[in-house]
C-alpha positions in Angstrom: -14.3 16.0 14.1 -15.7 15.1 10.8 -17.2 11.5 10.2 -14.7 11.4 6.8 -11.6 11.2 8.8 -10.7 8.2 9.6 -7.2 9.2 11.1 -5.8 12.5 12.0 -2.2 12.7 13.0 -0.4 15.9 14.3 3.2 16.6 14.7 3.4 13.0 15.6 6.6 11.6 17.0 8.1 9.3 18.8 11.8 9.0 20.0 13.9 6.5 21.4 16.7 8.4 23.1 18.8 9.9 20.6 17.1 8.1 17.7 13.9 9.7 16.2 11.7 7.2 14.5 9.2 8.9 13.6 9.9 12.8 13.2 7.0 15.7 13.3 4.3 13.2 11.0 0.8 15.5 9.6 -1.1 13.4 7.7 -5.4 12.8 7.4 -6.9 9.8 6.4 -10.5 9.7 5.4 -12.9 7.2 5.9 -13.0 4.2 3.2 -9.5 4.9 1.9 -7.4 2.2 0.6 -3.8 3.8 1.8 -0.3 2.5 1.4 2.7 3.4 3.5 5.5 2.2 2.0 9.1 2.9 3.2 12.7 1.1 3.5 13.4 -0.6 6.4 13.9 1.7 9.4 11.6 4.3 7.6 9.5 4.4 10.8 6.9 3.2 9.4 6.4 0.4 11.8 7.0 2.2 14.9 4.0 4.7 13.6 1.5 1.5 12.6 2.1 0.8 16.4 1.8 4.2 17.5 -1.6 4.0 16.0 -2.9 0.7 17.4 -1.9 1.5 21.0 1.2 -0.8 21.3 3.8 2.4 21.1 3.2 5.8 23.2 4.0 9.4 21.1 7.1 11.4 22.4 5.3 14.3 20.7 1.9 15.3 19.0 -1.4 13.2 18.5 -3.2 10.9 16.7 -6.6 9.8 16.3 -9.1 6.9 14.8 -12.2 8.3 13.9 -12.2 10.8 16.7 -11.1 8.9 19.2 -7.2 9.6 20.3 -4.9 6.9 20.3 -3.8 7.7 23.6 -6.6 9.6 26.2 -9.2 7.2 24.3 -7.2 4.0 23.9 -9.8 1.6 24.6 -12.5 3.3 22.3 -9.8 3.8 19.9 -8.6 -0.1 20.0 -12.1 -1.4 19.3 -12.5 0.2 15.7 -9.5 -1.1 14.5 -8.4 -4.7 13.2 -4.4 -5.4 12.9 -3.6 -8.4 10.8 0.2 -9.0 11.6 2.9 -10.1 9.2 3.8 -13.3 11.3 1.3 -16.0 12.4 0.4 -15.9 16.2 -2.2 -18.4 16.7 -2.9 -20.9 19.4 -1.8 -23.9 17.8 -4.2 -26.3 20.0 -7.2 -24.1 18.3 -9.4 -24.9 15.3 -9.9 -22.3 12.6 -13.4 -21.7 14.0 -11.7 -21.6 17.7 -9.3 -18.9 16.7 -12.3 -16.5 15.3 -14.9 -16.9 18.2 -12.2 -16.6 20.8 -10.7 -13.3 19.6 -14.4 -12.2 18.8 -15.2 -12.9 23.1 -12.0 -10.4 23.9 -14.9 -8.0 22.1 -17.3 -8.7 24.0 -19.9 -10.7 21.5 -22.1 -13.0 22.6 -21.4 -16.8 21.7 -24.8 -16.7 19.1 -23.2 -13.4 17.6 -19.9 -14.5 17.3 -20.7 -18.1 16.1 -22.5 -16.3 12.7 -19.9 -14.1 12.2 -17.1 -16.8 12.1 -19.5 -18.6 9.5 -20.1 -15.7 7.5 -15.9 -15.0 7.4 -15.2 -18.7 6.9 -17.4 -18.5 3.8 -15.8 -15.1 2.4 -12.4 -16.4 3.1 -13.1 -19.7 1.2 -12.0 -22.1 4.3 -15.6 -22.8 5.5 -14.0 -26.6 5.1 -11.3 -26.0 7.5 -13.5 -24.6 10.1 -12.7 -27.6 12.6 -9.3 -28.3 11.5 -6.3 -27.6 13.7 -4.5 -24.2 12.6 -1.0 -26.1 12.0 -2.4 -28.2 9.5 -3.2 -25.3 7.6 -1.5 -24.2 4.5 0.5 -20.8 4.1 -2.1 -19.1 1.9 -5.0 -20.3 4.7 -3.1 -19.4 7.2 -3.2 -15.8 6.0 -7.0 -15.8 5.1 -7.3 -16.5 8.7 -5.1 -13.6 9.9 -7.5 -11.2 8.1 -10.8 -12.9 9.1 -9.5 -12.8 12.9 -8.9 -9.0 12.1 -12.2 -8.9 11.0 -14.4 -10.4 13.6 -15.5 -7.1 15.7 -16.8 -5.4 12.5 -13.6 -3.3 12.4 -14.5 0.3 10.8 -10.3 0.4 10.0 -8.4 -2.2 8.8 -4.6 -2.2 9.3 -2.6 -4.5 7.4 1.4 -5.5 7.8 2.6 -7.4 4.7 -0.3 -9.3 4.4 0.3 -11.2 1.3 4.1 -12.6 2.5 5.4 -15.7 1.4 2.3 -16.2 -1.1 2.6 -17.4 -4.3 1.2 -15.0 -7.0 -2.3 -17.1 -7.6 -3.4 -16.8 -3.5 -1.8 -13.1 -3.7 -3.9 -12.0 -6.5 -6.9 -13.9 -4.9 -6.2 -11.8 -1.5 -6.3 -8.4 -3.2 -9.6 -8.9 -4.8 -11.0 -10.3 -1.1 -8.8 -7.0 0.4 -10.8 -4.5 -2.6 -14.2 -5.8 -1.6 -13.6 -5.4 2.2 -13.0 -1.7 1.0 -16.0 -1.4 -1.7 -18.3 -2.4 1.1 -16.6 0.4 3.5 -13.5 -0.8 5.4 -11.2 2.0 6.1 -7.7 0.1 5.1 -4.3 0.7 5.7 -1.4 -1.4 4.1 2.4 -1.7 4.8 3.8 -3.9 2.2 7.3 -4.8 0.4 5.3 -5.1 -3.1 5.3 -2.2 -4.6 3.2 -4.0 -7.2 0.5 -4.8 -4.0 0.4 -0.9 -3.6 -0.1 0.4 -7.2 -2.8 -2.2 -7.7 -5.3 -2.1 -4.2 -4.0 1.7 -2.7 -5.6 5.2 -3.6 -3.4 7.3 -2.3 0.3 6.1 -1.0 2.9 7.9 1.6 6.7 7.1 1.1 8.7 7.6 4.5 12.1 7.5 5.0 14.0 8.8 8.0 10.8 9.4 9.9 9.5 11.8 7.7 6.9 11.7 5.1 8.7 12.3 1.8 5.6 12.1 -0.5 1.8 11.6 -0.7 -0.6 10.9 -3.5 -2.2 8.2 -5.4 0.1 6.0 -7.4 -0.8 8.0 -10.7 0.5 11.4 -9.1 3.4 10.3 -8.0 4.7 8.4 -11.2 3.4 12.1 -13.3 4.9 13.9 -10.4 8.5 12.2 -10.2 9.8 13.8 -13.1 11.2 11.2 -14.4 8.8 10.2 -16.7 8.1 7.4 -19.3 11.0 6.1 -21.8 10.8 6.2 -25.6 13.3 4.6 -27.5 13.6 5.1 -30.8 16.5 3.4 -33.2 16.8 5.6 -36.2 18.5 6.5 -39.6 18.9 9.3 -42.0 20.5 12.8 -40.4 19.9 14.6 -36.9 16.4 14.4 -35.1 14.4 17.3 -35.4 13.7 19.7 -32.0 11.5 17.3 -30.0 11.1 19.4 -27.5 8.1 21.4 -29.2 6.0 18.7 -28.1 3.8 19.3 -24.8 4.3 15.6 -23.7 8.7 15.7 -23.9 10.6 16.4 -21.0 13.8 15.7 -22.1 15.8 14.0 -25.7 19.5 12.6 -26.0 21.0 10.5 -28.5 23.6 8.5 -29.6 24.6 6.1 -32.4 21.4 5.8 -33.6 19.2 5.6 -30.4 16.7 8.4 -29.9 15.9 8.0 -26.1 13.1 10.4 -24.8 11.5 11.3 -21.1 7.3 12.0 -21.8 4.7 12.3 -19.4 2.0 10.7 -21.8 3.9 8.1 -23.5 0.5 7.1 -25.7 0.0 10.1 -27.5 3.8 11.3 -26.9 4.6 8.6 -29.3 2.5 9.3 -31.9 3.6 12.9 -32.3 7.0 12.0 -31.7 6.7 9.3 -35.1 5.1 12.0 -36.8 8.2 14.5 -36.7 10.2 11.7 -37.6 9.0 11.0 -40.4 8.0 14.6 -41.4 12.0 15.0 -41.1 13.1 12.3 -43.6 14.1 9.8 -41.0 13.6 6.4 -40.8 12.1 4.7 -37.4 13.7 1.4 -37.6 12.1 0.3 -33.8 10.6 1.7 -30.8 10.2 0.6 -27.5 8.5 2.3 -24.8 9.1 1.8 -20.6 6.6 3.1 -18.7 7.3 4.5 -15.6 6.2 3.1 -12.2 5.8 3.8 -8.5 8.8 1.7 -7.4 11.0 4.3 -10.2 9.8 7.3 -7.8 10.8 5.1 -4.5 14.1 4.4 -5.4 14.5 8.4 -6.8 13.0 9.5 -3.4 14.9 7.0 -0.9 17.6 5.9 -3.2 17.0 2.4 -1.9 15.0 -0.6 -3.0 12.2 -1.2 -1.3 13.3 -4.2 0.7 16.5 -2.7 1.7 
C-alpha cells in the first residue's frame, strides 16, 4: 500500500440491528492531510471516528491507518494514532506533567524519553508553568492544550481530533488552530470532527459532509462552495428602466428582480461585479448600492443536509 495513504476505507459499515450508522463508506486519506468530517448529529460520523481507532468493530468492509487494518492489525494500527476527545478524562490527582509521562509509559517509552517529550509539549502548548500543577486547577483553554499534548506524546503519525476547540472563547480558539496548522506543516496526518464550520474552512484541505451514514460530498472548502450551485449574492438597488440580459456574462448563474433590487447568483463575485456595473451603466441605469454575500461552506451543509450543523 502506498506510503501517501494515510487511511483507506472500503465499503465500510457498521450496523446496529436495524439501524445502519455508517452505510457502504469509500474514502482515501493521504498522508499530511488536514481533513474535516463534518455532519449533523447522528451523521455517523462518530461511530466511524471509533471504527477507526479500534473502539467500534465493522459490520462490513475495511479500513486501514497507514497499512495497517483497523481490525487484523489493531495494535499496530492503535500505536500510530492520537485521539484527543471532546470531553476531559484526566486523573484528577495527576499533575499536567503526570498526565503526559503516564499516557507516554502505556507506549512503552522509557522514563528519560518520555520526561523530554513532555518538556518539549509543555513548551509548544505554552503551559511549561503548569507542569506541576494539579489538572483541576487548570483553566478550560489549558485544559484542552493538554488533551492534544497527551494525544501527542507517542509521536502520532495521525492525529484524530473530536471538537477540539469546545467551550473556548475565540482568542484560545484562534491560538489552537495555528498550534493545530503547525502540527500539520511539520507532518501530522489530521483529522477533525467539529461543530464550527468556521474551524473547518479555516485549518481543513479537503472536507466530507455525511449524513445518514453516507458520504454526501468531498472536496476542499473552495470546491464545494463553487460546486454548490448556489453561488455568491449581488445585490444591486437600481433606477432608470429594465436590467439589460445579465446572463451573457460567464460569472452569472441566475438574475431576478423586484422593485428596484437587482439580486444576482455568480460564481466569481470580484470580477462578476465589475462586469455586472459595467452593463448597468452601459444601459442608462443608475446603481444606487450594492452589496455582495459571499457564499460559504456552512450554505452548501445546510443545502446538502437541510439541517444546521448542530442539529
Amino acid at each position: 500500500m502506498p506510503e501517501e495513504d494515510a487511511i483507506v476505507i472500503r465499503n465500510l459499515t457498521r450496523s446496529f440491528d436495524k439501524l445502519v450508522a455508517v452505510d457502504h463508506v469509500d474514502l482515501e486519506i493521504k498522508k499530511g492531510e488536514f481533513f474535516g468530517l463534518l455532519g449533523p448529529n447522528g451523521a455517523g460520523k462518530t461511530t466511524l471516528i471509533r471504527t477507526l481507532v479500534g473502539l467500534c468493530t465493522p459490520t462490513d468492509g475495511s479500513a486501514t491507518i497507514f497499512g495497517k487494518d483497523v481490525v487484523k492489525d489493531k495494535y499496530a494500527a492503535r500505536e500510530l494514532i492520537g485521539v484527543v476527545p471532546q470531553d476531559f478524562n484526566f486523573d484528577e490527582n495527576l499533575t499536567t506533567r503526570d498526565i503526559l509521562t503516564y499516557h507516554a509509559g502505556y507506549f512503552g517509552m522509557e522514563r528519560r524519553e518520555r520526561e523530554a517529550r513532555a518538556d518539549e509539549l509543555l513548551e509548544f502548548l505554552e503551559i511549561k508553568d503548569k507542569a506541576n500543577t494539579a489538572c483541576t486547577k487548570l483553566s478550560g483553554g489549558m485544559k484542552r492544550r493538554l488533551l492534544i499534548g497527551r494525544a501527542l506524546m507517542q509521536r502520532p503519525k495521525l492525529l484524530f481530533l473530536d471538537e477540539p476547540t469546545t467551550g473556548v472563547d475565540v482568542q484560545l480558539r484562534r491560538s489552537l488552530w495555528e498550534m493545530l496548522k503547525k502540527l500539520n506543516d511539520d507532518g501530522t496526518t489530521i483529522i477533525l470532527t467539529t461543530h464550527y464550520i468556521e474551524e473547518a474552512e479555516n485549518l481543513c484541505t479537503r472536507v466530507a459532509i455525511m449524513d445518514h451514514g453516507k458520504i454526501i460530498a468531498m472536496g476542499s472548502p473552495k470546491e464545494l462552495i463553487q460546486s454548490s450551485g448556489s453561488g455568491n449574492l449581488i445585490e444591486i438597488a437600481f433606477s432608470g428602466g429594465t436590467p439589460p440580459d445579465l446572463k451573457i456574462i460567464p460569472e452569472v448563474r441566475r438574475v431576478w428582480w423586484k422593485d428596484g433590487m437587482l439580486s444576482v447568483r455568480v460564481t466569481d463575485p470580484n470580477t462578476a461585479a465589475v462586469k455586472i456595473l459595467d452593463m448597468l451603466r452601459t444601459s442608462g441605469m443608475s446603481v444606487k448600492s450594492m452589496h455582495v454575500t459571499e457564499s460559504s461552506l456552512e450554505d452548501v451543509f445546510i443545502k446538502l443536509t437541510g439541517r444546521e450543523l448542530r442539529e
